[in-house]
N, C-alpha and C positions, 0 to 999 in steps of 0.2 A: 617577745621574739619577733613578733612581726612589723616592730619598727623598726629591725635591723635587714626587713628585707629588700627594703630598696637599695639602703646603701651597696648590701650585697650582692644586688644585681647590677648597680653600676661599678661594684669592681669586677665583676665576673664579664661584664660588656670591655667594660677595658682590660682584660687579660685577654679576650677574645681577636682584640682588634690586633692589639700588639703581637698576639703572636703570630695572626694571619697576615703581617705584612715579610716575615719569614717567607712563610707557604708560596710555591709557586714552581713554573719549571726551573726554573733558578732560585735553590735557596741557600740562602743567608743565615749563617749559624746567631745566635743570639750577644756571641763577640762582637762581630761586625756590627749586628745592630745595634749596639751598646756603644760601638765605638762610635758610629756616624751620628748619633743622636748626640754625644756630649760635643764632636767636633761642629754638627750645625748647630745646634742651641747655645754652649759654653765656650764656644772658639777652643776645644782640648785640640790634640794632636788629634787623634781620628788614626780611622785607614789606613793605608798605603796611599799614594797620591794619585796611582791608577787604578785604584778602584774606587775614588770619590766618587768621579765623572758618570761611572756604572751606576752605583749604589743610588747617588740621587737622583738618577733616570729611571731606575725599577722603583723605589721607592716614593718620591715626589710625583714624579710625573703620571704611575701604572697605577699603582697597589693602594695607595694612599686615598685617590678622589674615588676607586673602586671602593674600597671599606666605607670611606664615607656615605658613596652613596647607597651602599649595602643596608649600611645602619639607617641613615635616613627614610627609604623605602620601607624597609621592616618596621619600623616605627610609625611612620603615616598610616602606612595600611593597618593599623594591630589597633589604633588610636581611632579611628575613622569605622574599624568594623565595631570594638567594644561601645563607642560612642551609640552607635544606630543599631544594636541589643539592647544597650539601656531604653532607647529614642523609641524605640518601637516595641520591646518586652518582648521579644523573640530573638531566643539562640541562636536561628538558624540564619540571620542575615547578613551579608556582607558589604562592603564596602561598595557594591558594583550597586549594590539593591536597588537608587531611583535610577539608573542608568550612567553613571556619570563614566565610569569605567570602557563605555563600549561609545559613549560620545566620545571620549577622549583617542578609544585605537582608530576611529571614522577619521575625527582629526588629523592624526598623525601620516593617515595614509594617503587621506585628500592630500595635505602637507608634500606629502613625499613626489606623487605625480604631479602638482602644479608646479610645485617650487621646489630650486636646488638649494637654497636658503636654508639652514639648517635650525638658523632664530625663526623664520616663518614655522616652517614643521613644529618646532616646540608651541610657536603664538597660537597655531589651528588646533595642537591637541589639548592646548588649557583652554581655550574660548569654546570649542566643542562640549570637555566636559559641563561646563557650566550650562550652554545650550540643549545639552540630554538632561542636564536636572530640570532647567528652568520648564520643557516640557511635562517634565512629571509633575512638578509644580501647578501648573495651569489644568492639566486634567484634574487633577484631586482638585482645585477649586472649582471646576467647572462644573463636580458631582456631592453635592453636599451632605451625601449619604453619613460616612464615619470619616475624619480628615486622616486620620491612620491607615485604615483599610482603603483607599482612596488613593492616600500616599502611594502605597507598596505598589497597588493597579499600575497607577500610574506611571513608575520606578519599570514595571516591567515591557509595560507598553513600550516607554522610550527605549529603556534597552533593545527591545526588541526590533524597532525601527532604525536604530543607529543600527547595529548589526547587519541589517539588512542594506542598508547605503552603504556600511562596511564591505559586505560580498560586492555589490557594484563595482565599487572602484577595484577589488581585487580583479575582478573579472575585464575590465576596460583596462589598467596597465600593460605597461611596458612586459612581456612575458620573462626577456632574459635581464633586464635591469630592476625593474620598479617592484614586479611582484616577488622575486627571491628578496630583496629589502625589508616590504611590506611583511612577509611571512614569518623571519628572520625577527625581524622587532616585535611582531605580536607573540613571539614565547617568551619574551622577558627574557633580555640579555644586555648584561653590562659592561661588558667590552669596551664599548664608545664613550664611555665616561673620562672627562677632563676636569682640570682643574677651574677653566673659566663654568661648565656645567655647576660645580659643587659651587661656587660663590652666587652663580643665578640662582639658584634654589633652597639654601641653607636659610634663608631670614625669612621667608614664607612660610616654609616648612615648619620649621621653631614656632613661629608666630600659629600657626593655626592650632600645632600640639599644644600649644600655650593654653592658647584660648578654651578647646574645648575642658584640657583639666580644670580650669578655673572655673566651669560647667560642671563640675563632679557633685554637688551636693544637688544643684537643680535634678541634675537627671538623676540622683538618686528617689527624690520626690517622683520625678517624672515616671520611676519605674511600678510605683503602689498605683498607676493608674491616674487618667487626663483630670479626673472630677477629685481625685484625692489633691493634687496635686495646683489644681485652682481654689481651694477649700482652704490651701496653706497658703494661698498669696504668690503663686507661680507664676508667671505670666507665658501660657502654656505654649502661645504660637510667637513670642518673642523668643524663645528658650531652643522653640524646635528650628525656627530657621537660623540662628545664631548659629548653631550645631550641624545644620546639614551644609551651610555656607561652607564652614571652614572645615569639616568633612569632604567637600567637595574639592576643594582649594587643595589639599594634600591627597590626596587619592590621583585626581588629575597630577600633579607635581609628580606623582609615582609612573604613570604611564608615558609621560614628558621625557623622563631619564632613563628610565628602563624596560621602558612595553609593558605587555600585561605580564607581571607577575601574578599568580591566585594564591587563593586558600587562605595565605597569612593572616588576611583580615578576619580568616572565617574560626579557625584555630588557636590563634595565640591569644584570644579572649578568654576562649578557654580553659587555656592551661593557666593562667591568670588567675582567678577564679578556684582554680582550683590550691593555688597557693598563697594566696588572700584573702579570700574570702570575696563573697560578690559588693563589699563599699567600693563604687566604680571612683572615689577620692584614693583608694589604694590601689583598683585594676585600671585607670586608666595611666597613669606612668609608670605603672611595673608592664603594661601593654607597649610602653613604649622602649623601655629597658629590655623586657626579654624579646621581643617583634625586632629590633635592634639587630643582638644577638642573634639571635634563629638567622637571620637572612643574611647575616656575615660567614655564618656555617653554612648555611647552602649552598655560598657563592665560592667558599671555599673545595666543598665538594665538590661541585661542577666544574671547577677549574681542574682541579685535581684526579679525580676517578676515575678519568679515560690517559691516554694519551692525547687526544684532541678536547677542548671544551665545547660541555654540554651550555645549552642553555639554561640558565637557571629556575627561569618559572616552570621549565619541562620536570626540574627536580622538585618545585616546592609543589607541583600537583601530584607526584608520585606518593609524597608523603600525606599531602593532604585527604587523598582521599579516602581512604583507609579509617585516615581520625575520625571525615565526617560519618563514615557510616556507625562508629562509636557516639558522636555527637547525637545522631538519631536515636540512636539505642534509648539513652541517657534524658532526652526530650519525653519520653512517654512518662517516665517520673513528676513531669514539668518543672517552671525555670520559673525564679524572679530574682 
């Protein structure tokens, strides 16, 4: 049964997407969609001729690079949190852990007050995260105590420090332009997604969920423990920066396109895990399949629940935090 669960989940991510390109204040019955989709792929008749012009403007231009980037985000983060559970043999970490998450929102908001440039803003919050890891990096070498326990210090230190150059610039901005922006993007909101966005991010993204699945059996070793896992031929600090790299690469990529979303990373490992079993060769791309999914349904919620849209990380912490206090619960049992 359980080798049909992937396939399963990537038809259930494609039921999801398809039908959330419907969903919206204007929807589009499943005709419509059916029609515009044989007239732009198969050259069929299609639509009406005034509602092409429509159709492919809410759907091309709005709905479309939004799912994408729905899926994409849910995916990086779900991939990047189950990655650094295995990496580090705690449940309870997430994607944010060496910091790269809060170098990234520094980035984006430095970005926003220096520059009207909307390529800079993206360039400051991907060079940022890397510069919040690479400091965590350097403290754990700097303490040659445990490189693990080291690690995570180090992870929070810098978080802790971006953060805090984070509140600076909040505080030093523009009060009626820069800081509703700055505030506005740090809930995770995908609004501002375009088509040229989804082609800058799409082969990064891919590439680094690549990478670490193909990482699944090391960090399976890697999870019995650092000294089991040099015993079998591991190459234990090739393995872990290979991992927190392209970890970083798509977590950063996530705060680039739609501000801090949370939890996903912390959660969709989880539930993962709970429907595969802990072989991270099965929970890392069913992390990437249901992380997908989940954050195409949130994005659809938040569009939809009010009359106005929420932002969506404001929904995925609603939900998320609830789980973690379940995840707690469930940790006194212990984890591998």
């Amino acid at each position: 049964m359980r080798r049909l669960t992937l396939p399963l989940l990537a038809l259930l991510l494609g039921a999801i997407m398809l039908v959330s390109l419907s969903l919206g204040k204007y929807r589009i019955p499943a005709a419509d969609l059916l029609g515009f989709a044989g007239w732009k792929l198969f050259g069929l008749t299609g639509p009406a001729a005034d509602q092409k012009a429509l159709l492919e403007n809410i759907l091309l231009d709005i709905r479309l690079p939004r799912i994408l980037a729905a899926a994409m985000i849910g995916a990086s983060l779900s991939v990047a949190g189950a990655a650094f559970q295995a990496l580090f043999i705690n449940p309870l970490v997430s994607p944010g852990l060496l910091g790269v998450l809060a170098g990234a929102s520094f980035g984006a908001a430095l970005g926003m007050v220096l520059s009207k440039s909307w390529a800079m803003v993206q360039l400051s919050t991907l060079a940022f995260g890397f510069v919040a890891v690479g400091v965590a990096l350097v403290i754990a070498k700097a303490y040659r105590i445990n490189s693990v326990i080291m690690l995570v210090l180090g992870g929070i230190i810098s978080g802790a420090f971006f953060t805090a150059l984070l509140s600076i610039v909040k505080y030093a901005a523009d009060p009626y332009n820069q800081l509703p922006a700055i505030v506005y993007w740090l809930m995770g909101n995908l609004s501002a997604v375009d088509c040229k966005t989804i082609l800058f991010i799409s082969l990064p993204a891919a590439a680094g969920i690549g990478v670490i699945i193909l990482h699944a059996r090391q960090l399976n070793v890697l999870s019995m423990g650092e000294e089991e896992a040099k015993s079998l031929g591991i190459n234990v600090g090739r393995v872990r920066l290979i991992v927190i790299f392209f970890a970083t690469l798509i977590s950063a990529l996530t705060v680039m396109v739609g501000g801090m979303i949370g939890w996903v990373g912390l959660i969709i490992p989880h539930i993962c895990r709970m429907i595969v079993g802990p072989n991270n060769e099965m929970v890392l791309p069913a992390a990437a399949l249901i992380g997908a999914a989940y954050l195409v349904l949130a994005d659809d919620i938040a569009r939809l629940l009010f009359s106005y849209e929420i932002p969506t990380g404001i929904l995925t912490s609603l939900i998320g935090i609830p789980f973690f206090a379940l995840v707690l619960k469930n940790a006194q049992r212990g984890w591998r």
